[in-house]
N, C-alpha and C positions, 0 to 999 in steps of 0.2 A: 185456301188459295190466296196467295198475295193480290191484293186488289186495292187500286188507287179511288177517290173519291175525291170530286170535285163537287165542292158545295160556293155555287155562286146567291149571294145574302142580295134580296130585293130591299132598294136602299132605302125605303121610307121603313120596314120592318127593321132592319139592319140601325136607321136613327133609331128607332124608339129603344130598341134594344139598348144599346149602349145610353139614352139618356138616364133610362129603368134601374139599369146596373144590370140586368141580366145575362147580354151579352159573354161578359167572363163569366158566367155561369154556366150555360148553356154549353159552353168551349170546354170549359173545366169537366165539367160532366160527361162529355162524349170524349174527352182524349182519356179520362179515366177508366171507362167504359173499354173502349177499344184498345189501349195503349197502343197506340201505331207505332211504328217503325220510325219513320221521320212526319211531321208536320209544317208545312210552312204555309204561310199567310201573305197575300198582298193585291192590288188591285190588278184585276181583268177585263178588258172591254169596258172601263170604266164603273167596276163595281167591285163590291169586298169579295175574296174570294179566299177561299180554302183549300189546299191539296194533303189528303192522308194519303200514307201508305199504312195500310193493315190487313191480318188474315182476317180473311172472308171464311170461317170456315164450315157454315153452313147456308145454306141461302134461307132457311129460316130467319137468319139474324138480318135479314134486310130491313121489317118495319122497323126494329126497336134502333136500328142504325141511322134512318135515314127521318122517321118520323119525327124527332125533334127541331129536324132542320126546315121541314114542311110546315109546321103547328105552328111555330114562333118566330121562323123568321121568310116564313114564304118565299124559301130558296129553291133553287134548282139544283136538283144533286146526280149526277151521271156517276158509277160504278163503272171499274174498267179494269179486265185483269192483267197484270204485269209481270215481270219480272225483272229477278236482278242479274248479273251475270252467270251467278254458280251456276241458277235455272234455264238460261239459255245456253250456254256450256252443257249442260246433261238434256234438251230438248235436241240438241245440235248431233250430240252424239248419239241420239236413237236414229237419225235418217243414213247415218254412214251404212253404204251398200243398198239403199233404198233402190 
């Protein structure tokens, strides 16, 4: 399941991180991991924050997805499932004659 991921970085974990060098570590390793779709970065409600897009494709993979972010940088990570057009075009097209 295509599913988006908001990882907002608590800012003292978020300093340390980046003074450590870990930071690009930690980023490097989970967009490797997941290869998501698109990734973009930048501040929210005045903190670092993260939006993937990637398949979810079992909900197994939720600790080994979201536990890095929790452990090291004492982030808040919300999951959310999406889509893109093709997939709202073919949900769309199941309700005709509903």
């Amino acid at each position: 399941m295509r599913t988006m991921m908001k990882v907002t970085v608590d800012t003292d974990k978020g300093n340390e991180a980046i003074r450590s060098g870990r930071l690009p570590e930690i980023m490097k390793g989970v967009l490797e991991k997941l290869k998501p779709e698109a990734a973009y970065f930048g501040p929210e409600g005045g903190q670092r924050t993260c939006w993937m897009v990637f398949d979810l494709q079992d909900s197994s993979q939720l600790p080994p997805t979201a536990e890095p972010f929790f452990e090291e940088l004492r982030a808040k990570v919300e999951l959310t499932p999406v889509m893109n057009i093709e997939d709202l075009q073919k949900g769309l097209s199941q309700l005709s004659g509903s």
